[in-house]
C-alpha positions in Angstrom: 8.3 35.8 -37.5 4.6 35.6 -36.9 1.5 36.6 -39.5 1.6 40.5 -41.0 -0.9 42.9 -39.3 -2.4 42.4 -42.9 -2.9 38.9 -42.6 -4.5 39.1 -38.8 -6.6 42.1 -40.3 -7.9 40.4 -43.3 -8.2 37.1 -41.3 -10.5 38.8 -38.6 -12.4 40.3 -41.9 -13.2 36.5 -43.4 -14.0 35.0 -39.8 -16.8 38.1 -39.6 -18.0 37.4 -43.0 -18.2 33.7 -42.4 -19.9 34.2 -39.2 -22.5 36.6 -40.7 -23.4 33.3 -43.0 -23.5 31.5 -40.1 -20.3 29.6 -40.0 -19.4 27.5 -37.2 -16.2 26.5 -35.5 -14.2 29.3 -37.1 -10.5 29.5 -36.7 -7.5 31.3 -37.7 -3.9 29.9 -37.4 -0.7 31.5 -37.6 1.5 29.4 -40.1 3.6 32.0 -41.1 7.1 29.9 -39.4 5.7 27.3 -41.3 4.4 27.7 -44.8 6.7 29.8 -47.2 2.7 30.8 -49.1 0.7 32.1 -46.7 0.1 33.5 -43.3 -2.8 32.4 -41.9 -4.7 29.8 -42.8 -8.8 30.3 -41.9 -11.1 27.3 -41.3 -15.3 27.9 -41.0 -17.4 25.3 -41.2 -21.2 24.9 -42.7 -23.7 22.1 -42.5 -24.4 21.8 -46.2 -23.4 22.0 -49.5 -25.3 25.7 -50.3 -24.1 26.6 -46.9 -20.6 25.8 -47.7 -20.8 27.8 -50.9 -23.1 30.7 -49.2 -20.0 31.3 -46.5 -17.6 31.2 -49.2 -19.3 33.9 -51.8 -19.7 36.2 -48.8 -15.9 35.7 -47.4 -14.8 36.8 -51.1 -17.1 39.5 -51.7 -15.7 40.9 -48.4 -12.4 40.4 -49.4 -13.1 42.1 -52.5 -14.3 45.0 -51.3 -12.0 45.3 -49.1 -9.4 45.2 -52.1 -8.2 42.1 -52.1 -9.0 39.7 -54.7 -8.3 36.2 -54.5 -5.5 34.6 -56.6 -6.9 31.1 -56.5 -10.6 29.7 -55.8 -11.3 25.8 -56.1 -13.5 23.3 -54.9 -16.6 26.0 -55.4 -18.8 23.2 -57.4 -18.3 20.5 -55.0 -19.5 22.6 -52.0 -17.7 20.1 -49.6 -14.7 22.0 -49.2 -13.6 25.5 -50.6 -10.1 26.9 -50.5 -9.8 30.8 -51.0 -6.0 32.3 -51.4 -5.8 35.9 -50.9 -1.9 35.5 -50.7 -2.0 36.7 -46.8 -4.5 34.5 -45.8 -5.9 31.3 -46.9 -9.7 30.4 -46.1 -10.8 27.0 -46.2 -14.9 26.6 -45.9 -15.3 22.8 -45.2 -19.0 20.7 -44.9 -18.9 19.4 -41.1 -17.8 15.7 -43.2 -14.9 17.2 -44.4 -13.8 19.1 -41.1 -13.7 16.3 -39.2 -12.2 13.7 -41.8 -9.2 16.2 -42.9 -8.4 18.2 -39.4 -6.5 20.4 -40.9 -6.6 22.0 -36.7 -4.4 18.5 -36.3 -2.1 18.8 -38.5 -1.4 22.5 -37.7 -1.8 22.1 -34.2 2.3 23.6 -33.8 1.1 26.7 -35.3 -0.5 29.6 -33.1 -3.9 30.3 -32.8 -4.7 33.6 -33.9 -7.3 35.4 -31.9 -10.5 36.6 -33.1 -13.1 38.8 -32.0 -16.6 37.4 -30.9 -18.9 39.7 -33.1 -18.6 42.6 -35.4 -19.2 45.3 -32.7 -16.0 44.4 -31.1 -14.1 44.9 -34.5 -15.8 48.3 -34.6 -15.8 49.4 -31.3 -12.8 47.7 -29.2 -12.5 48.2 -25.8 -10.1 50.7 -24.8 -7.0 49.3 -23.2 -6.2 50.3 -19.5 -3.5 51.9 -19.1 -1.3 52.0 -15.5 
C-alpha cells in the first residue's frame, strides 16, 4: 500500500507553503507500509527559531484553508522543532540543530521518497504528459 492521493496532495501543499517561508531541505516520505498513523511524514528546515515558527504558521494556515485542520500541534514555543498532524500527513519543521542531531531521513531511510515539485508553477501548470 503506498500514501492516499490525499496525502501526496496535501504533502505537495505543505512543501509549497514551507518553501514560500523559505524552508530548506524539504522532504516528503512515504511511510504508509510503516506507521499505522500517518502517511507521509514532511520534513522543512529553517535557520532559526522565528523561522522555524514562521514556516510552521504558514504550512497550517495552508492546510486550513485548504480544509484540513490539524489534530495535534506541539513544540510551537520551543521553535526548535514543530510537529503538525493533519492525520494524512505529518510535518515536522526542525532548526538546522535539530535536523541534523534527530535524522529522522535516517531512520526512515526504508520508506519511499515522495516526489515534489520544484515551485508553485509546476503545481499549477504541469507539463502535459506525452503520449505515444
Amino acid at each position: 500500500m503506498s500514501a492516499s492521493t490525499t496525502a501526496h496532495d496535501l504533502a505537495v501543499l505543505a512543501a509549497i507553503a514551507a518553501s514560500d517561508k523559505f524552508a530548506t531541505d524539504i522532504v516528503a516520505l512515504d511511510v504508509s507500509e510503516h506507521m499505522p498513523l500517518t502517511d507521509v511524514f514532511v520534513m522543512a528546515t529553517g535557520r532559526s527559531e522565528r523561522m522555524v515558527q514562521s514556516i510552521a504558521n504558514e504550512v497550517d494556515d495552508r492546510l486550513t484553508e485548504a480544509g484540513y485542520s490539524s489534530l495535534r500541534k506541539e513544540g510551537h514555543t520551543e521553535g526548535r522543532w514543530i510537529l503538525l498532524d493533519f492525520g494524512h500527513i505529518i510535518v515536522h519543521v526542525f532548526h538546522e540543530e535539530e535536523r541534523l542531531f534527530y535524522q529522522l531521513e535516517r531512520l526512515w531511510r526504508d520508506c519511499p521518497v515522495v516526489e515534489l515539485p520544484t515551485s508553485e508553477e509546476q503545481v499549477r501548470n504541469p507539463e502535459p504528459e506525452l503520449s505515444l
